[in-house]
N, C-alpha and C positions, 0 to 999 in steps of 0.2 A: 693288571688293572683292566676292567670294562672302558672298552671305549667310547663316550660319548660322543650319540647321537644326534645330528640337528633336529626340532624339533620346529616345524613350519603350523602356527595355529590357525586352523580353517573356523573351530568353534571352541567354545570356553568347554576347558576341559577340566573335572576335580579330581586331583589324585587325593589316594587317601592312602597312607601308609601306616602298617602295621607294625611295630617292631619290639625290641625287650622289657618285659617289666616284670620284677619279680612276684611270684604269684606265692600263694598260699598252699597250694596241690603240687607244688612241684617235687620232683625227685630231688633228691639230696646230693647224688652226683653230678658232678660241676661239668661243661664243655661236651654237656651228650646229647643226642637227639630221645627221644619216646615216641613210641609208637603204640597204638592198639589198634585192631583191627576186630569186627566184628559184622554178623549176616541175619537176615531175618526174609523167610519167606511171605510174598504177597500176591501168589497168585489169587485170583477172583473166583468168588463160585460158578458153577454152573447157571449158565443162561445170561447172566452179562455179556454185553457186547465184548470183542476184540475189534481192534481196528477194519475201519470198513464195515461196520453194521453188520459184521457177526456174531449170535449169540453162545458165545461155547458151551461144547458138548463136553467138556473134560479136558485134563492138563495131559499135555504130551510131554512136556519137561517143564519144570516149574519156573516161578519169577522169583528173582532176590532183589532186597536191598542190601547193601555193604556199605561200610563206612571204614575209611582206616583215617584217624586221628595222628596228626604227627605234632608235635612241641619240643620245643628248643629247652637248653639249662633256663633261660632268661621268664618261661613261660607263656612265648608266644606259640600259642596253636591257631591249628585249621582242621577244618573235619572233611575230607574229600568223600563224596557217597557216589554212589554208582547203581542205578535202578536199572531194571530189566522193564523201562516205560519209554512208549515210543514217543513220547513229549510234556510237554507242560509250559503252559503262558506263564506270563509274567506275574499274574495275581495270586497263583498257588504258589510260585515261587520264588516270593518276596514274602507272603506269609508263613511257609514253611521256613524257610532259612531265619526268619526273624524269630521264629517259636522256638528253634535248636539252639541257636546260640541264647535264645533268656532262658530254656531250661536245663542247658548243659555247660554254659560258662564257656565256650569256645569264641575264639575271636574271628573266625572267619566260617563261612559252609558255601561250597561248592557240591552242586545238585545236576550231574550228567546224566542225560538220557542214553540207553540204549539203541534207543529209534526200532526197536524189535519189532516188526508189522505184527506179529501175532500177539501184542499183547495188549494196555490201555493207556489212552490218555490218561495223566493228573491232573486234575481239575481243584481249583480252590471252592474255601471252606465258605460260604455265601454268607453276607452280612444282611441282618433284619432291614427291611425294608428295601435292600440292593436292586437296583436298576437293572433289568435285563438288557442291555444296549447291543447294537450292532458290533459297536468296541468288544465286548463281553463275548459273545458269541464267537466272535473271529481269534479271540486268545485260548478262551475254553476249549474251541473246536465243536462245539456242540449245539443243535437249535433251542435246547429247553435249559432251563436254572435245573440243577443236580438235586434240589430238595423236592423236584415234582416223580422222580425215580427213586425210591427209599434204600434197595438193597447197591445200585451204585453209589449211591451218597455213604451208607454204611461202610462200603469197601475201600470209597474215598479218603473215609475220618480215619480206617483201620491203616492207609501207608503214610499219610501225615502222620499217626502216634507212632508208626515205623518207624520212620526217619528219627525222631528225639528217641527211640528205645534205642535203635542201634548206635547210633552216635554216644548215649551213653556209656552201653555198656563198652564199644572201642577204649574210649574213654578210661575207664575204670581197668582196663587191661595191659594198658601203656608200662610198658618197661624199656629197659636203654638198648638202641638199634643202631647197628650201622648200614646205611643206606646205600647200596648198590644201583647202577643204572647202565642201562645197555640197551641196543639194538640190533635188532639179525632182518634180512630180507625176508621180504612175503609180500604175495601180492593175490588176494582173495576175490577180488571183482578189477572193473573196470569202466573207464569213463565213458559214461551212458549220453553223451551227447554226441550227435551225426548229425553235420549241416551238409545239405546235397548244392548242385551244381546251380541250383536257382536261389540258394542262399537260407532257404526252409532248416529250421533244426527242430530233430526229431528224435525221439530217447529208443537207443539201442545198444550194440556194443562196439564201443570206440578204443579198438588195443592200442591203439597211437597218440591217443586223447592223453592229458595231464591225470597220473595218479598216483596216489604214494606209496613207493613200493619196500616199504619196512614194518614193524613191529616195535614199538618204542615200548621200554619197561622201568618199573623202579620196582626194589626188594628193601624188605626192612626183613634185616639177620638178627635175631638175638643179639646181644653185642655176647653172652655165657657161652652160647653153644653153636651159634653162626647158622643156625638152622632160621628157614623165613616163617614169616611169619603174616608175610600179606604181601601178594603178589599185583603190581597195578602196569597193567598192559593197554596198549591205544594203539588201533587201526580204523582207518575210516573205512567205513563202506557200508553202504544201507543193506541193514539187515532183512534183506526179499530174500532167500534162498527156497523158505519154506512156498506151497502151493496156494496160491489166491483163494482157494476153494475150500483151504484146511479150517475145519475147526476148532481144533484143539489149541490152547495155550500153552505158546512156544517162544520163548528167546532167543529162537535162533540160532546162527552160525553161533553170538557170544556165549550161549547157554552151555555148548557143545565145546566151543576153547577153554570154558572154566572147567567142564568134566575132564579133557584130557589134560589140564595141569594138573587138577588133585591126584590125578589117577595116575600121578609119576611121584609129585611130589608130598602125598600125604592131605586127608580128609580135612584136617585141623589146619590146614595152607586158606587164606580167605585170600581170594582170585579174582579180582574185579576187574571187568572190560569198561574201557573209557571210550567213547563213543569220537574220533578224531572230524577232519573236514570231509565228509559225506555228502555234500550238498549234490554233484554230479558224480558221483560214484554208485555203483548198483553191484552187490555182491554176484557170481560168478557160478553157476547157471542160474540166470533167473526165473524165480517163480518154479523151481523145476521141481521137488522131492523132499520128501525128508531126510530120505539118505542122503542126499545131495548137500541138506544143511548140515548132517553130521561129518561128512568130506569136507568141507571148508570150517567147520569149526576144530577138526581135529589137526589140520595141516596151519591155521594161525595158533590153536595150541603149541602144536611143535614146534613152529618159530619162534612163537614166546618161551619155550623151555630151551631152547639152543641161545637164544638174547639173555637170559638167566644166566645160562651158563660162564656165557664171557663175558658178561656186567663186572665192572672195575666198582672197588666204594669212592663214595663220593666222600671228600675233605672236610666240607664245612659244616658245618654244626648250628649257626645261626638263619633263624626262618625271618625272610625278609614278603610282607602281605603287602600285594598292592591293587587298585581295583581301578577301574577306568568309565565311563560314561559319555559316551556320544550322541547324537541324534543326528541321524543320517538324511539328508534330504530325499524326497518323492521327486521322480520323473515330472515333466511338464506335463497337465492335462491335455487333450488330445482337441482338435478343433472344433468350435461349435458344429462347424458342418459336418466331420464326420459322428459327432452324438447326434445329431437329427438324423444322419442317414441310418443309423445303427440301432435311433431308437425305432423307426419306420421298418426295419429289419426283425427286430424282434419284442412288435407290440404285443404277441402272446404267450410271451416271460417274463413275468411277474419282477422275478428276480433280477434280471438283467435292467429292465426296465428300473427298477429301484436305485442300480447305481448307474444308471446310466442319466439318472434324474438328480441325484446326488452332484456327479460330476455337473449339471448345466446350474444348479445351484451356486456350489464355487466359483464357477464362469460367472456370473452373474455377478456375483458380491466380490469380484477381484480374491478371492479368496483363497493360497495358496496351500496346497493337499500337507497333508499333516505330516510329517517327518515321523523316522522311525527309534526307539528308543535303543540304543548297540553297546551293551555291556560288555568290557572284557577283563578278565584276572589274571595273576599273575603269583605264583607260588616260587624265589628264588630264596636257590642256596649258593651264595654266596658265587663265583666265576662258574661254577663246577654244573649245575642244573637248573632248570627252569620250567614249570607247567604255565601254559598259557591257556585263558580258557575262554570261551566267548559265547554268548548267545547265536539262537539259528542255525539252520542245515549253512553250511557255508561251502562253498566252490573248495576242491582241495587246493586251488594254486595259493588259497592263504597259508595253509599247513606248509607248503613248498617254500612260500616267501619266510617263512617265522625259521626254517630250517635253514635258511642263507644267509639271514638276517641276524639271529638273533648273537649275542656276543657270549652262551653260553658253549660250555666242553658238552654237555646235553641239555637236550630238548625235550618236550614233550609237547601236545597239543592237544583241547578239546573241542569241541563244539557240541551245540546241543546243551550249553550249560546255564544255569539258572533262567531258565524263561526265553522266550521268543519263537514265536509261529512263523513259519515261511523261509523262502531259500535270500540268502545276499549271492549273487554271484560277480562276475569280475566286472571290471566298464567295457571289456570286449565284448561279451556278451549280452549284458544293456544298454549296449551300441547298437545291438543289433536290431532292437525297435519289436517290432511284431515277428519278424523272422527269428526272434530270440528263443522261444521251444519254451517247454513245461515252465523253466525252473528261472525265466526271464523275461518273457514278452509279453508286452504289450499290448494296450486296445488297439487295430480289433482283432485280436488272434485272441479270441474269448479262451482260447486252452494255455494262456500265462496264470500260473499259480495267482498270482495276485491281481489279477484285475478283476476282482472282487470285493478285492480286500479295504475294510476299513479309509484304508490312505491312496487309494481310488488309482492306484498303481505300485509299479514294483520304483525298488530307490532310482536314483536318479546317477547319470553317468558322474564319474569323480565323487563316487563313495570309496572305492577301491584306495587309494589314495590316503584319505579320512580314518580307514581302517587301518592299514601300514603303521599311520604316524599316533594310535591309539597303541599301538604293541609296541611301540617305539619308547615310549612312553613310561610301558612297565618296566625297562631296564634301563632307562636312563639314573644315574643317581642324582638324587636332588641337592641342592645346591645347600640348602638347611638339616639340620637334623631330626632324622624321620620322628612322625606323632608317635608317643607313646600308645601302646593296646590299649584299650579300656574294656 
């Protein structure tokens, strides 16, 4: 039996469970799972940006989407996809998930990024009259609305119809699997955070730092012929291998772990990499070569095919969905006095000056910084497995805590999923105020990811906590019984 969980409420939280109803599409075999898996490429043409305001010159190895489709006897599915896309806010991806499940009949979709630096934002589909807001811009990642560029908008519209094609055809492929899962060590990068003797933290290579040092998998075997049929692998680690300088579009170290598993196990194998807690993790050499990225995608390949190997099947057969919703508070705004001195500092930044004018506005109208919106899901099979999955680059110590925590025989972890721009890191580290580095600090260390951003700061200490009891959550069993699918 799963143990239950205390469950301490900091904010009203909805669960929504997913569970059996007999469907109309189902397989006629009683007590099995279905699986389809299915891939469509989306690299961008020539002269579109890659990340960083690079226009490429040409693919060095290409982008996929993938999807593999799983559904219980009862007809409960989920469509799990996997992009070779270094992000996407929340507005592409509440309308895309919402566009695959009304044209594919799936009950659930989960949308992980790769984080691959050589590849593109997703950006949503823009509605007539749509507001270009500061909001907009900080989700998008971008300074202009996508319909004032016509061949990225084109490219746009072409992996939204991606995602409903391949989910489809998954879909339409699904026959009876038994699902394997295992893990073998690897450890591809390391934690990029270095605080020095005055308390400064500053991004490098941290081999002592928190990082996760495995490969988690799940297989779906034919249940006829026990051969797989879709292979889903998670390691965090942000995909920098490739050189700052390169033009070409690249997926990186994942692009290179999917070639070395087809390249063992067969072309017709669809291989997707899940993007796990990467938020301070930097793959290993950075920024260094291309070779370099086919070295570390070849050596997580082979730990994914050695985890293959000794993967046990899993028991249960019933898909239990469940989703989570929080909103994470913003840090306190910073003192009037130091915004007057900050803004006296840099009257001739436009930008700075803009939020630095924002924040004295709040101040003014008592008006407390906007909280952040922190999704998380939850894919269990019964005692035996669990994918948890969550918005944002996330600190790996979440991945570490879900792995001590959780009341599964496996785990898995994503991050990077359905929507959210920016890093969550621990409360240790947004304890650390300005001295917190890239992926934490504070006004005035103008080099914190978010002190720019929209919510006029990064979260606030005792989010960490808020997060724990959101995953806490996904495995508690509810005291009623669960909503039927619709």
């Amino acid at each position: 039996m799963l143990k239950l969980l205390p469950l301490f409420a900091i904010c009203v939280l909805h669960l929504s469970v997913f569970s059996a109803e007999t469907r109309s599409d189902q397989t006629d075999q009683p007590h099995s799972l279905y699986a389809g898996a299915a891939e469509k490429e989306i690299s961008p043409p020539v002269g579109i940006e890659i990340h960083a305001a690079r226009p490429n010159v040409g693919i060095r190895d290409p982008l996929f989407i993938r999807a593999l489709v799983l559904q219980d006897a009862a007809g409960t599915s989920v469509a799990i996809i996997t992009a070779d896309i270094i992000c996407s806010g929340f507005a592409a991806m509440d309308e895309l998930r919402a566009r695959v499940k009304q044209k594919t009949g799936v009950d659930e979709v989960w949308f992980n990024c790769s984080h691959a630096h050589s590849s593109r934002w997703l950006r949503a589909t823009p509605s007539p009259g749509q507001l270009w807001t500061d909001e907009m811009i900080w989700d998008e990642f971008y300074e202009h609305p996508i319909e004032e560029n016509p061949p990225e908008a084109k490219w746009n519209r072409r992996v939204h119809q991606a995602a409903v094609d391949v989910v489809a055809e998954a879909k339409e492929k699904r026959i009876p699997v038994t699902l394997y899962a295992g893990r073998a060590p690897v450890q591809i990068g390391f934690n990029r955070r270095i605080t020095d003797k005055s308390g400064w933290t500053r991004m490098g290579v941290n081999r002592e730092g928190p990082a996760v040092p495995w490969v988690n998998v799940l297989v779906a075997r034919d249940q006829k012929t026990n051969k797989p049929i879709a292979v889903l692998f998670e390691h965090p680690a942000h995909p920098v291998t490739v050189p700052p300088g390169n033009k070409l579009v690249s997926a990186d170290f994942p692009g290179a772990a999917v070639a070395r598993i087809r390249e063992k196990l067969g072309s017709d194998v669809i291989a997707m990499y899940g993007q796990g807690c990467c938020g301070n993790i930097n793959s290993f050499p950075l920024r260094k070569s291309l070779a370099h990225n086919d070295i570390a995608g070849r050596t997580l390949g082979d730990a994914t095919l050695k985890a293959i190997e000794e993967s046990e099947p899993i028991a249960a057969t019933e898909l239990t969905l469940r989703k989570e919703q929080i909103h994470i508070p913003t840090r306190p705004l910073p003192s009037p006095e130091l915004v007057a001195e900050l803004k006296e500092k840099n009257k001739d930044n436009p930008a700075r000056l803009k939020q630095l004018n924002k924040i004295s506005a709040a101040q003014e109208s008592e008006t407390a910084p906007t909280p952040r919106r922190f999704d998380v899901y939850g894919v269990l099979l019964g005692e035996d497995w669990c994918l948890v999955g969550m918005s944002y680059e996330t600190f790996s110590q979440y991945e570490l805590w879900i792995d001590r925590h959780a009341p599964f025989k496996h785990n898995m972890v994503f991050a990077l999923t359905n929507g959210g721009r920016a890093y969550i890191g621990t409360d240790q580290a947004l304890a650390m105020g300005a001295n917190g580095g890239y992926e934490a600090a504070c006004l005035p260390n103008w080099g914190g990811h978010e002190t720019m951003s929209p919510h006029l700061g990064p979260p606030k200490v005792g989010c960490e906590k808020m997060i724990h009891q959101a995953f806490e959550s996904l495995w508690e069993r509810p005291s009623s019984k669960p909503l039927k699918a619709k």
